[in-house]
N, C-alpha and C positions, 0 to 999 in steps of 0.2 A: 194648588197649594194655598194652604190658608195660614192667615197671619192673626195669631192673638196679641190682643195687646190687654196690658195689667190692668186689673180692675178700677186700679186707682188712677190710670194714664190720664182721662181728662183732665180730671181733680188738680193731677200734678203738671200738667200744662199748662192751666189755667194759674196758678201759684207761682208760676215760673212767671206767666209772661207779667203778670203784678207787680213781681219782684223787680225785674227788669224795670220797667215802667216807673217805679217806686226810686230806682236808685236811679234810670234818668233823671228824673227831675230834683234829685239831691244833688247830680253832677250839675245839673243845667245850674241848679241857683247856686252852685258850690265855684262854677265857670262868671257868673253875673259880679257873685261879690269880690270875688279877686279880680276882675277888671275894672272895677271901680276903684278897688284898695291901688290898684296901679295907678290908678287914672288920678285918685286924689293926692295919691303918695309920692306922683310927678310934677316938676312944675309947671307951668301950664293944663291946658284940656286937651288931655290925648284925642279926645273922640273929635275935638273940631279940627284939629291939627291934623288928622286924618283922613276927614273929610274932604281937610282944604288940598290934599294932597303933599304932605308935607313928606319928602323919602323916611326922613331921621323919623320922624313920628310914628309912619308905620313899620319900619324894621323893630323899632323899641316894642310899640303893642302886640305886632307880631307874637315876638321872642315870648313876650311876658306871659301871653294868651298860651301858647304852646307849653313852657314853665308851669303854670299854675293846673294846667293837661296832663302834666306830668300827677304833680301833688294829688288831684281829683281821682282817678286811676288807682296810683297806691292805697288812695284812702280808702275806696270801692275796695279794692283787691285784697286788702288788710282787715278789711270790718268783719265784723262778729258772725258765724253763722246763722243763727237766728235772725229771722227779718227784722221784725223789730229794733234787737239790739244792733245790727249791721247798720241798718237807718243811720239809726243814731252814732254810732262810731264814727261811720264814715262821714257825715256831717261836723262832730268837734275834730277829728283828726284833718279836716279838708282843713276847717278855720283854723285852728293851730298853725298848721303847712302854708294857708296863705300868711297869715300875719308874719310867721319864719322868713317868708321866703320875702313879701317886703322890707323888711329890718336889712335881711341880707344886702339885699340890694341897692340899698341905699345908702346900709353902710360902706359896703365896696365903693361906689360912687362917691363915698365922702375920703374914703380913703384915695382914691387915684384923683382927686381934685377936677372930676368934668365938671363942666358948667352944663348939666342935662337941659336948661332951657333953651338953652344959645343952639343946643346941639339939636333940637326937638322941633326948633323954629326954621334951621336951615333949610335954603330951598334946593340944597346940593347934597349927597352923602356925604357923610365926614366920617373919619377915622372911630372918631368918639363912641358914633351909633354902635356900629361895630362893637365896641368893647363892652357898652350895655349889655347891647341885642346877648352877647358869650356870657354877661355874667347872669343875666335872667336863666337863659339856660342851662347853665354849671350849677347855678345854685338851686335852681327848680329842680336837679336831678338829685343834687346832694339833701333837699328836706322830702323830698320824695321817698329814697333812700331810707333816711331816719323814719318814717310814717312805718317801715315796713320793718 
């Protein structure tokens, strides 16, 4: 038994795995700048607070990294089919989704009155984390959502 395969099967293999390729690394820096947007838009330094072993610190970057997962995804998922123009879609629709998804959550945060630093620095969980860590990802699914 023999197997043909289409003339253009390389071609479009090779097109494919570019693509791929192409739109990791729009997620990879699309994952970079929304964990900074977190990390700056927190108070304190997420990444030392994390290091140092802090519970509350890492459930928050956790939630937020897994969130901004969400938005990165949609934005891939959503983008234009042309490569080109998907690049780029899904590059403004990431940063859109992150900047959204920051506001979000900091405005919830402002509205339910935590003290996100007191809660970031504890060396114990608290209740708080928790209510972060759920609004990172309520709201990561809800601007994820709107991208699509």
């Amino acid at each position: 038994m023999l197997v043909a395969l289409s003339e253009t099967f390389g071609t479009d293999l090779a097109r494919g795995i570019g693509a791929i390729m192409l739109y990791a690394i729009v997620g990879l820096v699309l994952m970079l700048i929304g964990f900074y947007a977190i990390d700056l838009s927190t108070p304190g330094k997420l990444s030392e607070l994390v290091r140092a072993g802090k519970p509350n610190a890492v459930v928050i970057t956790a939630s937020g990294l897994v969130s901004m997962a969400f938005i990165v995804v949609v934005a891939i998922w959503a983008s234009a089919s042309d490569l080109l123009e998907g690049l780029i879609t899904s590059l403004v629709y990431g940063l859109v989704g992150i900047v959204a998804q920051v506001l979000a959550v900091r405005t919830l945060e402002f509205v339910t009155k935590i003290d996100v630093r007191s809660t970031i620095e504890n060396e114990k969980y608290t209740a708080a984390s928790f209510i972060v860590a759920a609004a990172h990802l309520a709201l990561g699914l809800v601007v994820a959502v709107a991208i699509s």
